[in-house]
N, C-alpha and C positions, 0 to 999 in steps of 0.2 A: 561560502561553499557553493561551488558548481554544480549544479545538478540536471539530466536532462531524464525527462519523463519522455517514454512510448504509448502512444494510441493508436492502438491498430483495430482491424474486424481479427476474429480469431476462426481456425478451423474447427469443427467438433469431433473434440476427441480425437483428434490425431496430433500429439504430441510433439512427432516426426517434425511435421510438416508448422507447426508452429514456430518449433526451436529454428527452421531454417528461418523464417519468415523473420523472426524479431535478432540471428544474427545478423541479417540484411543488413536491418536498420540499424541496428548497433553500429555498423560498419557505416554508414553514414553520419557518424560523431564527431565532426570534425573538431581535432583538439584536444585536452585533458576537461574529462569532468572529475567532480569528486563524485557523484553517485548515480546513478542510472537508476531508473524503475519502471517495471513492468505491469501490468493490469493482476487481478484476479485471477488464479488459475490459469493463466497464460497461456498451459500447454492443452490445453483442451473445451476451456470455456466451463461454466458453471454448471456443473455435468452431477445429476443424482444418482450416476451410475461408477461407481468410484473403482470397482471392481476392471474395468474397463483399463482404466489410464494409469492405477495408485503406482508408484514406483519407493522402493526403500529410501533411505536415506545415502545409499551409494548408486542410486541410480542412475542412469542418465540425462537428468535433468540436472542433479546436484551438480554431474562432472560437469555439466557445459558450466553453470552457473560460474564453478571455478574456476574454471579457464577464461572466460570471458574478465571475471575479475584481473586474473593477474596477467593476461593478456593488455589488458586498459589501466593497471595500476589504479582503480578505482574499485568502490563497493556496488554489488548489484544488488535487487531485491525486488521480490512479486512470490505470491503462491502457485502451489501445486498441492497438487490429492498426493498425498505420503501416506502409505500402511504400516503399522509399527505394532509389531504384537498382536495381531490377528485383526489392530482399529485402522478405521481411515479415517485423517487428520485432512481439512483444510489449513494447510500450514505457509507461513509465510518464511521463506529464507531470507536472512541477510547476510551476503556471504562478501568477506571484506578483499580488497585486495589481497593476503594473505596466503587466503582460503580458509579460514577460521569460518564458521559458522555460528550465528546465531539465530535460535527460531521461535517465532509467540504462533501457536495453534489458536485456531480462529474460537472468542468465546464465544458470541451471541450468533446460534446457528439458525438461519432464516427457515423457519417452520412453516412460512405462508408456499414455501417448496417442499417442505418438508428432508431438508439439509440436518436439521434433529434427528431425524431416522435413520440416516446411512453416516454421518458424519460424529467422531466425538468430540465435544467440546474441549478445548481448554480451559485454563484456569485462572490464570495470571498472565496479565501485560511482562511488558520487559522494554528496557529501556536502555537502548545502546550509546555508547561511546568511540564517538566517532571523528577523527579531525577535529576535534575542536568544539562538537555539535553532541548533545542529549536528543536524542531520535525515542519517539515510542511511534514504532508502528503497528497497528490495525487494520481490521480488514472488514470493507463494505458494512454489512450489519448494524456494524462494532457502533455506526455513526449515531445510530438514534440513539446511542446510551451514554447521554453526560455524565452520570457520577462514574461509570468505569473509565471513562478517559480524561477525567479531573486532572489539572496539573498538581500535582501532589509530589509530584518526584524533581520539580524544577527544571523541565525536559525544555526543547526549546523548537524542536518541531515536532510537531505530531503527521501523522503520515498513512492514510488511508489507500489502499490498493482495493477497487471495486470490479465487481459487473452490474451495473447500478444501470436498469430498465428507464427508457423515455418516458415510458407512463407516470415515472415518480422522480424526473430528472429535478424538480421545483423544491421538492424536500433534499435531494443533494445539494442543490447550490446553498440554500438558507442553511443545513444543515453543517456544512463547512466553514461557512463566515462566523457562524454562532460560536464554535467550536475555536477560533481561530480568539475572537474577542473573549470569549470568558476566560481563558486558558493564557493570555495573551502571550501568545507562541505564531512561531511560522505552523500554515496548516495547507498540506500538501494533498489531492486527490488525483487520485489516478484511474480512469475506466478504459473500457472498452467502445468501442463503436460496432456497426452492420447490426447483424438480425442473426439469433441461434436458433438449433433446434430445434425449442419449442416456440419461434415463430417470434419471438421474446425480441421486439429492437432494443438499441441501442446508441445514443447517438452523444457519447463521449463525457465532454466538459471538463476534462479534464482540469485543474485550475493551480493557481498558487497565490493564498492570502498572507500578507502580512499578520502582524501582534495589531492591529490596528482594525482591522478586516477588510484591507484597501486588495487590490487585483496585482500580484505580481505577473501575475500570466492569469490572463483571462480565459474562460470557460472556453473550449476549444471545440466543434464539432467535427472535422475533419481527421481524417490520417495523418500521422507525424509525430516527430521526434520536438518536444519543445525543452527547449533550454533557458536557465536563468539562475539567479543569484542569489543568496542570503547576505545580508549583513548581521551579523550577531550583534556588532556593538551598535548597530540601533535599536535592535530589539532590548538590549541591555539598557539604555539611554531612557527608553520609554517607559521600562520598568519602573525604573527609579524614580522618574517622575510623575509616575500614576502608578502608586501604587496598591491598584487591587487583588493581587495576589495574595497581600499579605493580610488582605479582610476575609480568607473565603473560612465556608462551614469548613471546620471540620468532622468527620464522620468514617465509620467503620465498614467498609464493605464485608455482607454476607454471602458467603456461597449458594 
């Protein structure tokens, strides 16, 4: 699987001016990928004002999403603030070549922002089928919480979309590789870079580990589009021959 991750600065709160910015870069894709991804809240940055930006599920972020899909014959994905029923959802699209949609609503809502107060949690991971490939993706938070992103479902990359602060860049990168070897899967992070609102930097690292927790793309501080590969039948290979997957606890997640 080809994949090319975006790391950009983002604008606040202006949705518009985002969606232009990251078709930009899309359009600098030279070639087919199979999937594209976008940061955290892309279209506005990690904003506790949700009332500001939320858009429906047919809003205009959805439609570009589609079109950018079946434009590239590839799947996209990153969140947006979505209101559904009076709530607003930190919610992650992954919207396939198609335009079919799939979406996991963000569980573990960061309260050190207080993202608990304006945002509703979800409930349940979800785990996509894709070319070939088992995807569960998550979002930022999601990282410090190993038993909910346990490989349990035999998934084979896990895939995190952040706005994940300089101050605590030290626990992203450990917290990705850890993620990457217990689970032993591709594990994909994706942030943001520059400085928002609240004054909050940001300076990327975006990355891509192996089932091993070797660097397929190394933490990244700059602007750009990075590109690169999965092999499944090595991650298969490796399975079978370490196989600790097949020693892990079992246990019961509680709501």
């Amino acid at each position: 699987m080809k994949i090319a991750v975006i790391q950009s600065n983002l604008s606040w709160e202006e949705p518009n001016t985002n969606r232009a910015l990251f078709y930009k870069k899309i359009t600098e894709v030279k070639g087919e990928v199979d999937l594209i991804v976008l940061p955290e809240m892309f279209t506005s940055g990690f904003t506790m004002n949700p009332n500001q930006v939320a858009e429906p599920m047919n809003g205009e972020s959805v439609v570009w999403l589609k079109d950018i899909a079946k434009q590239r014959n590839c799947a996209i994905t990153g969140s947006v603030v979505i209101e559904e029923n009076g709530d607003y959802f930190n919610r992650l699209l992954f919207v396939f070549p198609t335009g079919e949609i799939e979406i996991y609503d963000k569980k573990h809502l960061f309260s050190l922002a207080g993202e608990d107060k304006k945002y509703k949690a979800g409930k349940s991971k979800i785990i996509v089928d894709y070319r070939g490939f088992r995807i569960c993706p998550l979002i930022c938070y999601d990282l410090r919480f190993p038993v909910f992103s346990r490989n349990v479902e035999d998934y084979d990359i896990l895939l995190y979309v952040a706005n994940w602060p300089e101050t605590r860049i030290n626990a992203w990168d450990i917290l990705l590789r850890a993620r990457a070897i217990e689970n032993q899967c591709f594990t994909i992070g994706v942030n943001r870079i520059g400085e928002d609102h609240n004054q909050l930097s940001y300076n990327g690292h975006s990355q891509a580990i192996d089932f091993l927790g070797n660097y397929l793309l190394e933490p990244q501080e700059k602007e750009g589009v990075f590109i690169f590969e999965l092999d499944k039948n090595q991650m298969i290979s490796s399975r079978k021959s370490l196989g600790f997957l097949s020693d892990k606890d079992a246990f019961t997640l509680l709501e």
